[in-house]
C-alpha positions in Angstrom: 14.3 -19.2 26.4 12.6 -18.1 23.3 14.7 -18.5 20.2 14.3 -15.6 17.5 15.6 -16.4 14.2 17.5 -13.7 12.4 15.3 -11.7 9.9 15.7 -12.3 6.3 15.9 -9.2 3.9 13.5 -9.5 1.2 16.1 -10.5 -1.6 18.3 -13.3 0.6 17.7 -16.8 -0.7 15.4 -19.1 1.3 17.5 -22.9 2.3 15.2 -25.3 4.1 16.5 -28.6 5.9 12.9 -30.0 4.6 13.9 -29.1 0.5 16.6 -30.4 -1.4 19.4 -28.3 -2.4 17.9 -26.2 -5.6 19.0 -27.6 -8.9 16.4 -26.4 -11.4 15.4 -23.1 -13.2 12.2 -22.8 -10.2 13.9 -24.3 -7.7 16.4 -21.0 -7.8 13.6 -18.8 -8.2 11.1 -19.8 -5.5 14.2 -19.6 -3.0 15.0 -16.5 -4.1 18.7 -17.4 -5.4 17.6 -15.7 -9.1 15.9 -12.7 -9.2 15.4 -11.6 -12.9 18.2 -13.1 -15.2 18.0 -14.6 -18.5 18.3 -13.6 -22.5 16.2 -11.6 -24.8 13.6 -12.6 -27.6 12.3 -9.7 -29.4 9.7 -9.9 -32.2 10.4 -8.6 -35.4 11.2 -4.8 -35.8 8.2 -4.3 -38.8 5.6 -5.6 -36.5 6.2 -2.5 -33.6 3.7 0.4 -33.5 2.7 2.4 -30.8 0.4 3.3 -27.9 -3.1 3.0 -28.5 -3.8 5.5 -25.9 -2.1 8.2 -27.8 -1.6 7.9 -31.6 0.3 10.1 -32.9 1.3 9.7 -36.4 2.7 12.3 -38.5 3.5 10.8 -41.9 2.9 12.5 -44.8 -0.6 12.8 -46.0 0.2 10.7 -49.2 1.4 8.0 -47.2 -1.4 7.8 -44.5 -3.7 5.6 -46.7 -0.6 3.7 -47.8 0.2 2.7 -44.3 -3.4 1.5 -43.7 -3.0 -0.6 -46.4 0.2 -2.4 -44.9 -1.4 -3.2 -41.6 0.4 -0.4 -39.7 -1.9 -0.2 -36.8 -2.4 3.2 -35.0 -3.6 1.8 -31.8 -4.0 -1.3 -30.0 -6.7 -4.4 -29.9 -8.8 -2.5 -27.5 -8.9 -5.2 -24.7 -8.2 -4.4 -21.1 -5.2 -4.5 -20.0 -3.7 -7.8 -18.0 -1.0 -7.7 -15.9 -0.4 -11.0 -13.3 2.0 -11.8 -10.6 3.4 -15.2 -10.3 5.0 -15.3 -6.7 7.1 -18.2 -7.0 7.4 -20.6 -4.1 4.1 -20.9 -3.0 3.0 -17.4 -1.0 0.4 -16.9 1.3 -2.3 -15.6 -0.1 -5.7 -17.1 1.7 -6.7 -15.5 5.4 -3.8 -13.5 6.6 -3.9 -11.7 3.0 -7.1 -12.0 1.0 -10.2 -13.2 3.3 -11.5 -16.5 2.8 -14.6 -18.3 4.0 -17.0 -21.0 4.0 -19.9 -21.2 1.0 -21.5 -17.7 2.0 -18.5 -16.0 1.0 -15.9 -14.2 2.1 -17.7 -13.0 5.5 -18.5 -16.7 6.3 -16.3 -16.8 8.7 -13.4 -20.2 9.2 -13.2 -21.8 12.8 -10.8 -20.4 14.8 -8.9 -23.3 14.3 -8.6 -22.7 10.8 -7.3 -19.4 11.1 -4.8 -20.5 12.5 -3.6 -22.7 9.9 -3.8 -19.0 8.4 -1.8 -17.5 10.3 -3.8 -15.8 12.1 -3.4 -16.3 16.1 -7.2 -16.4 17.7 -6.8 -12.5 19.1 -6.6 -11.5 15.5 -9.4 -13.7 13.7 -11.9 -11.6 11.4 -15.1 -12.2 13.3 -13.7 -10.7 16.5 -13.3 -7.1 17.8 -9.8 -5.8 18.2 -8.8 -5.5 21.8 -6.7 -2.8 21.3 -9.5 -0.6 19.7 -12.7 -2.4 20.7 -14.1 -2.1 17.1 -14.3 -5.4 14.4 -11.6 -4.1 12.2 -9.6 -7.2 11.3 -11.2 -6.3 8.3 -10.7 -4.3 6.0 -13.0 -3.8 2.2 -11.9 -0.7 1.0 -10.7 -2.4 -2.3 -14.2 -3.9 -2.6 -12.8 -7.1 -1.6 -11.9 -8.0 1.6 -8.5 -8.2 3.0 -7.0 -8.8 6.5 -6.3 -5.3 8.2 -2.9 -6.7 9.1 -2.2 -8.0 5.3 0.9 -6.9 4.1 -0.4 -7.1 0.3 -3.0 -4.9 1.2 -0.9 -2.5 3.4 1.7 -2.0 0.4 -0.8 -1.7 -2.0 -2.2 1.2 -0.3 0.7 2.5 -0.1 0.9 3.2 -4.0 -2.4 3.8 -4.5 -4.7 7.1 -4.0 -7.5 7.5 -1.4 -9.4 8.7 -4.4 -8.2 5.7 -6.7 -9.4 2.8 -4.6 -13.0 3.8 -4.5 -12.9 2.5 -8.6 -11.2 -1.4 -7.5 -13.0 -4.1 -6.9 -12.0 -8.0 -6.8 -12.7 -11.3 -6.0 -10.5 -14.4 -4.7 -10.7 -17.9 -5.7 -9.6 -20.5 -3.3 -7.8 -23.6 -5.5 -5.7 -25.7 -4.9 -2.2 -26.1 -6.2 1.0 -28.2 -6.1 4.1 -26.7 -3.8 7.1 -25.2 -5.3 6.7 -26.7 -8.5 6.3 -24.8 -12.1 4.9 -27.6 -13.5 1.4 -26.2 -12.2 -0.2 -24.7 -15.6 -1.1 -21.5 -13.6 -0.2 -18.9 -16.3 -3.3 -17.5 -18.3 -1.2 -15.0 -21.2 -1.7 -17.0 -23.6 -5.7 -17.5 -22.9 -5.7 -13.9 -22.3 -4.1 -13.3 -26.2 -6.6 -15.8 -28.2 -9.3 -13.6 -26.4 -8.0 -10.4 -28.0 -5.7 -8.6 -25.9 -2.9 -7.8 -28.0 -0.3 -4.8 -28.0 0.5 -2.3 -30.5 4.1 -3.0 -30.1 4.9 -6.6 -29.0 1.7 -9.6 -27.9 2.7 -10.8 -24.6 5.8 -10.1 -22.3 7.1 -11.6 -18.7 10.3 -11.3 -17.0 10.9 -14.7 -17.0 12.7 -16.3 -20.0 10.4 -19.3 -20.2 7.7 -20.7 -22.3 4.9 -18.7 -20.2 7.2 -15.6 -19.5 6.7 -16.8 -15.6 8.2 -19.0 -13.4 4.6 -21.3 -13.3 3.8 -22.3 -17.2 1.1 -21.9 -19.3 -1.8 -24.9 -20.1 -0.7 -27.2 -22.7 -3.5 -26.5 -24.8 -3.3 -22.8 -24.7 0.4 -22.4 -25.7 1.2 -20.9 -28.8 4.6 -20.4 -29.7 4.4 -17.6 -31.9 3.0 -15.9 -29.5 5.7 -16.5 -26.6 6.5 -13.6 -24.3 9.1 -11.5 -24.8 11.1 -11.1 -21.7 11.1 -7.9 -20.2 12.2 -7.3 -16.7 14.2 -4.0 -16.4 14.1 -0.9 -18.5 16.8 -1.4 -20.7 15.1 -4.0 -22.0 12.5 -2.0 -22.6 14.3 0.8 -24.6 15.6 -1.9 -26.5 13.1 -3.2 -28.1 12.7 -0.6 -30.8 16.3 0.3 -33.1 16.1 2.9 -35.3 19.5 3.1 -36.6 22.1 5.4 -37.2 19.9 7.8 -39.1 18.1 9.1 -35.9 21.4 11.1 -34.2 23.5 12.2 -37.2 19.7 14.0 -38.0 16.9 15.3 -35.7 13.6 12.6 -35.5 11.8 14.7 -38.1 14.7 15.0 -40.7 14.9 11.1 -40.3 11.5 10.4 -41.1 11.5 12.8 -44.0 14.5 10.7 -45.6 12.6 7.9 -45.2 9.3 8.9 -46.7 11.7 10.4 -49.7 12.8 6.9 -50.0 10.1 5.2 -49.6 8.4 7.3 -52.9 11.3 7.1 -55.2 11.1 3.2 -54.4 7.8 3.3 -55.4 8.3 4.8 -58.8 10.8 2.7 -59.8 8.9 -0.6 -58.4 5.9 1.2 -60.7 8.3 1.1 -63.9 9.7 -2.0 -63.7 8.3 -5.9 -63.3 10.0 -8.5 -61.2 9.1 -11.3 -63.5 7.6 -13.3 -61.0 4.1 -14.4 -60.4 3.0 -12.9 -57.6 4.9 -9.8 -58.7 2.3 -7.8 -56.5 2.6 -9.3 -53.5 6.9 -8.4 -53.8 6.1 -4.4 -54.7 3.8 -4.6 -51.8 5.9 -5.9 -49.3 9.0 -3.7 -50.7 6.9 -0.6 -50.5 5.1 -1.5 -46.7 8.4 -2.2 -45.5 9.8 1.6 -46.3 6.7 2.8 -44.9 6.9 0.9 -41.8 10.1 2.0 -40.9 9.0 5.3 -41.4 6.3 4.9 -38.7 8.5 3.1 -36.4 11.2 6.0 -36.3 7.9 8.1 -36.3 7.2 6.9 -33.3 10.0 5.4 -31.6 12.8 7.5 -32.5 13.0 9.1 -29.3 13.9 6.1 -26.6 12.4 8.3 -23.7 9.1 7.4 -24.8 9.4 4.0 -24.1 11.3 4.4 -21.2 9.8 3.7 -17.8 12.5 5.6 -15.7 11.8 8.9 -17.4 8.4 8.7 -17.3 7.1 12.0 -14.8 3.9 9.2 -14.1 6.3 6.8 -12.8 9.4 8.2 -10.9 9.6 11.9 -10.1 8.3 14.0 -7.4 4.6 12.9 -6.4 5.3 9.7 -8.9 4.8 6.2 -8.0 7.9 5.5 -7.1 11.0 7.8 -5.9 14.2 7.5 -7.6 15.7 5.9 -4.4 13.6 3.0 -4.3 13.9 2.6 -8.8 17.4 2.2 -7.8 17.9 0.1 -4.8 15.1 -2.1 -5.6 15.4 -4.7 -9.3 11.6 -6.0 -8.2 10.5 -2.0 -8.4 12.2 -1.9 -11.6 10.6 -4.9 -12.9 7.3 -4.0 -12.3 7.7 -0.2 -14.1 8.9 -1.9 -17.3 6.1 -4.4 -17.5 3.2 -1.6 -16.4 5.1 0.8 -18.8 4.5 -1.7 -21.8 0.6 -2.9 -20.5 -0.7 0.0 -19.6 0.6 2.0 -22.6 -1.0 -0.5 -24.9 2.6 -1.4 -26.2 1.6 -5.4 -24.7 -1.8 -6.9 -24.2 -0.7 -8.8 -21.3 2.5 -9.1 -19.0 3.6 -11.7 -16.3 5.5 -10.1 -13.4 7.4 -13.0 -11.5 8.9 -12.8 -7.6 11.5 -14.7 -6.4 11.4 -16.6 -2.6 7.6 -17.0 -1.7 8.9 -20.5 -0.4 9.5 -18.4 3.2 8.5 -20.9 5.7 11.6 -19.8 7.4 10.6 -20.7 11.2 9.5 -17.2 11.5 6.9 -14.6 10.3 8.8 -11.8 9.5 10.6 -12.9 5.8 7.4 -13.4 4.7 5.6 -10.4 6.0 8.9 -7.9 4.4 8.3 -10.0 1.0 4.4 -9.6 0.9 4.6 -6.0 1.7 7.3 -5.6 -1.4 5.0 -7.7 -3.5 2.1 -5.4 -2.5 3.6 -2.3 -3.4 4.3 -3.8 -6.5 1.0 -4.5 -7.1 -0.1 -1.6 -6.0 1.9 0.6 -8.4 0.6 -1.5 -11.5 -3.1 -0.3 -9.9 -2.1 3.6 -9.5 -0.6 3.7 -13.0 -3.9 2.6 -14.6 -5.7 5.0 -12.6 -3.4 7.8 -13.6 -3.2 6.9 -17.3 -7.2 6.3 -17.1 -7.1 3.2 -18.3 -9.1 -0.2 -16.9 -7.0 -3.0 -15.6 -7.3 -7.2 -14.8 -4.6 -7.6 -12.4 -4.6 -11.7 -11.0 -2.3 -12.4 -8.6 -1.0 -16.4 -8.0 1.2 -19.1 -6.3 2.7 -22.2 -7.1 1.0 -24.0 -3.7 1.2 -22.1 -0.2 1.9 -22.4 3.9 0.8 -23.1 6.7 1.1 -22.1 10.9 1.4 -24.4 13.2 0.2 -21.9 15.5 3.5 -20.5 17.1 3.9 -16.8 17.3 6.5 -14.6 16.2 6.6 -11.6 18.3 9.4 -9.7 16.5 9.1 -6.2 15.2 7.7 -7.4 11.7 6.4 -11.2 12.6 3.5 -8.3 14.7 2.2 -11.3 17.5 1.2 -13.7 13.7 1.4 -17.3 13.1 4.8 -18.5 11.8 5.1 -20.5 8.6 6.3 -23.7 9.3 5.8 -25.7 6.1 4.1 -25.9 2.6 0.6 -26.7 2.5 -1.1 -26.9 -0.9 -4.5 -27.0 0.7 -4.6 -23.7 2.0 -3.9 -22.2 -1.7 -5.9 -19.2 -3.5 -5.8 -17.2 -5.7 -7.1 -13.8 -6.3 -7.4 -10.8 -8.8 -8.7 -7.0 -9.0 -10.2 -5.1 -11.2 -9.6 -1.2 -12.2 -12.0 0.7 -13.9 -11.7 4.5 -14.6 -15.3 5.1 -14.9 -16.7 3.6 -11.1 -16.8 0.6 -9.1 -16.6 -2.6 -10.9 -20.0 -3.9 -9.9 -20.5 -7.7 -8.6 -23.1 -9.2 -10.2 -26.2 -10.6 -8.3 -29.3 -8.9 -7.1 -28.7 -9.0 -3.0 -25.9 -8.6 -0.8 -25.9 -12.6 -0.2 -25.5 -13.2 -4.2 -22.7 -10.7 -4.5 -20.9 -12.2 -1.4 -20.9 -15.3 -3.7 -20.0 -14.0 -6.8 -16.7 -12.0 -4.9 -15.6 -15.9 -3.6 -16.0 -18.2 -6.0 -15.4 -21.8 -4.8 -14.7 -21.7 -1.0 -12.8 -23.1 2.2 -14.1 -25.0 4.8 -14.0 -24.5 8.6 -10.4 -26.0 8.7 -9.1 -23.9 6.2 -8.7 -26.4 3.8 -10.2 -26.0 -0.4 -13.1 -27.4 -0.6 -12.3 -29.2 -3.6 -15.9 -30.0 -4.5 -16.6 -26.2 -4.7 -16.4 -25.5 -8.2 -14.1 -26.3 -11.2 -10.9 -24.3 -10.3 -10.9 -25.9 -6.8 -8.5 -29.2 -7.4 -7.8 -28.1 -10.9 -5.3 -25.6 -11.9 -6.1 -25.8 -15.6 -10.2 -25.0 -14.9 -8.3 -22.3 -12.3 -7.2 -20.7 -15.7 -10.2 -21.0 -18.1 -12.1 -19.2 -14.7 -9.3 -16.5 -14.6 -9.9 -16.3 -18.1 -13.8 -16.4 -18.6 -13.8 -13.5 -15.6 -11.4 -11.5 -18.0 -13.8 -11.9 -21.0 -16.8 -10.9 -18.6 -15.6 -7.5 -18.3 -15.9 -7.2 -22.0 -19.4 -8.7 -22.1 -18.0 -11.4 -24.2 -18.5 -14.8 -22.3 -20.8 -15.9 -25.0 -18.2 -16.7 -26.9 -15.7 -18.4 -24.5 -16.9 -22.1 -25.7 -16.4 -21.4 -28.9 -12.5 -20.4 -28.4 -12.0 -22.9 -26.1 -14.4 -26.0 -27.4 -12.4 -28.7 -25.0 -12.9 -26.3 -21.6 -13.7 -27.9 -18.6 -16.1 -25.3 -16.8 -19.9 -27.2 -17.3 -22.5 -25.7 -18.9 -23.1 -21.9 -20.0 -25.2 -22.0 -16.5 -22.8 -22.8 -14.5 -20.2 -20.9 -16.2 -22.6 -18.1 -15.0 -21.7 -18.7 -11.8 -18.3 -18.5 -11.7 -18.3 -14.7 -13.2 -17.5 -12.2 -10.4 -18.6 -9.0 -12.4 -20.9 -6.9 -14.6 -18.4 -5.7 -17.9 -16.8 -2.5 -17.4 -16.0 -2.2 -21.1 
């Protein structure tokens, strides 16, 4: 008799007779036993501002050219915004999710062999028609890059986002390998993605991890920068928190608040103009006395109403025809996660965020945990997709794993397993790593003149028949640091800027500027 194994909901903690018993930080968060817990680092309060996307200052007139002075910026570093997933565990990501194939690209189709190491059972293969429907649609491109049909990323991303919306994404995947279960792989690009220029108008970098990185993977070693260390954000009170006004905002309205303070802002300012603090740099005191008034000012300005900060009263996010519904905001942490990071990125509060999910280690002897937990991470990633489109703003969203699985090619036939290939161990061969690309104005265009160079540029490295990294493909293949300058270069593409990527990074790894070329999946969209 066939045994089924009980279904896992998507937030029960993974135990595996192959594993030792967790004992680490990572360990409890690739097997799902921690889920979003840790302490919060919040920059200081005279360095928050607000949303590039809709500046709205109303100081005084006298105190506009005062503020300019100070720094007090009005809007954000301009970059596109950069929001990454780090599914912790090691998640499938290659063949039964994102398509990948041999040097041709993504339509280069594996042996069936290989897609079974997939997951993928040899009725379900992406070169062969469906025998349900008679038509080839085990494949499916309507986010410009290809996806299984059956992908449960793709189905819950769909889910969140427009018919209308998806016609502007576009993406490419790039198959590397990576160690399992482990955070010691330096998968996390933030800090890369900062020294390029993305920067917030309220805090640099966040992720709802309370780690160096702001993940559960860390950063390189020779991108870290630890005044620039994410601030950890992973529900909406921490959110609201970031910004305190103080008392003043609540025994008087926001606009009675910020008059007081402008008033006493100006009389400090005559009496720092009558007297003289004896000191040499007696300038430099007055200046920071008087830019300190006049950035609280702006910061009650701004942020004396929580609500605009806050991702649960936001119509764009929950609410009827919103993203999500109240119900799933507050049965689901992950859902709340994922508002408060998009809230702060998209807005232009943060440059870049790091969303990290719990129990991607799900080689359970089944099919099923996995599918349930790809389809929430989907939706997730869907919703970070939808809210760019909505706000009208461009986005870099790269999705990544700490290693991956692999089939052994038994079937799970259960409700949710749908006839696929269980997961039956790690398998840091089979790993990838993909990201899309938002851009209000069109289709992100892939660069190359034919079909064939396109195909190339939307893969870049690739698999061979087996299903296994070619590690000879290009620099990201066997390295996870050259993984991040490539994440990184693509990111700096989009602004037309990969000129200068040698110049901030003068120990990279990727070859020369021509073959740097070739590892750049788009034309710049900004």
């Amino acid at each position: 008799m066939k045994k089924h194994n009980h279904i896992l909901n998507p937030d029960t903690p993974l135990l595996h007779q192959d594993h030792s018993k967790p004992i680490s930080r990572r360990d409890f968060i690739a097997q799902g036993f921690a889920a979003g817990l840790g302490t919060f680092f919040s920059g200081s309060l005279f360095s928050l501002f607000s949303s590039p996307l809709q500046a709205q200052s109303t100081l005084s007139s006298d105190l506009e050219a005062l503020k300019q002075s100070c720094g007090i910026a009005t809007s954000g570093a301009g970059k596109i915004p950069f929001i990454c997933f780090d599914l912790a565990g090691g998640a499938n990501i290659a063949g039964s999710n994102v398509l990948v194939g041999g040097p041709n690209g993504q339509m280069d189709f594996l042996s069936t062999e290989g897609y079974s190491k997939l997951g993928l059972p040899g009725d379900m293969i992406p070169p062969i028609a469906n025998a349900q429907t008679g038509l080839s649609d085990f494949v499916n491109s309507e986010l410009g890059l290809a996806f299984h049909s059956d992908s449960q990323f793709l189905q819950g991303i769909l889910e969140k986002v427009s018919v209308t919306n998806r016609a502007n994404i576009n993406g490419a995947v790039i198959p590397a390998r990576s160690e399992n279960d482990t955070g010691t792989n330096p998968h996390n690009p933030m800090f890369g993605i900062n020294r390029v220029g993305a920067d917030g108008s309220l805090l640099s970098l966040v992720g709802s991890r309370n780690s160096d990185s702001g993940a559960n993977s860390m950063s390189p070693d020779s991108l870290f920068d630890a005044a620039k260390r994410p601030t950890k954000i992973d529900r909406p009170s921490d959110v609201t928190g970031l910004v305190d006004t103080g008392d003043l905002v609540g025994l008087l309205d926001q606009s009675d608040a910020v008059a007081v303070m402008e008033s006493i802002q100006r009389i400090s300012d005559m009496k720092l103009n009558s007297v003289s603090t004896q000191i040499s740099r007696d300038d430099v005191l007055k200046d920071l006395v008087r830019c300190g008034y006049v950035k609280t000012a702006d910061i009650t300005d701004r942020f004396g109403n929580p609500d605009n900060l806050n991702p649960m009263t936001d119509p764009l996010i929950t609410g009827d025809n919103a993203i999500f519904t109240a119900e799933e905001l507050n049965q689901d942490g992950e859902f709340r996660k994922t508002a408060s990071i998009m809230k702060l990125v998209l807005n232009g509060y943060a440059g870049a965020g790091t969303i990290t999910m719990g129990g991607f280690d799900y080689h359970t002897g089944d099919r099923a945990t996995g599918e349930i937990r790809d389809l929430r991470a989907g939706r997730c990633m869907g919703a970070c997709l939808e809210y760019a489109a909505r706000l009208g703003v461009p986005l870099m969203m790269y999705v990544y794993s700490d290693g991956s699985v692999a089939s052994n090619g038994m079937i799970d036939d259960s409700e949710f397993g749908r006839g696929k290939g269980v997961w039956t161990g790690d398998n840091s061969s089979t790993s990838a790593s993909f990201f899309l690309v938002y851009n209000p104005q069109g289709t992100p265009q892939l660069l190359g003149a034919t079909p064939e160079q396109q195909a190339k540029r939307q893969q870049i490295g690739y698999m061979r028949r087996d299903a296994s990294v070619e590690t000879a493909s290009g620099p990201a293949a066997n390295n996870v640091n050259l993984l991040v300058e490539t994440v990184i270069l693509n990111y700096m593409a989009l602004h037309g800027e990969q000129g200068n990527f040698a110049n901030l990074f003068p120990m990279h790894g990727l070859g020369n500027a021509r073959l740097m070329d070739s590892l750049i999946a788009f034309e710049p969209i900004a």
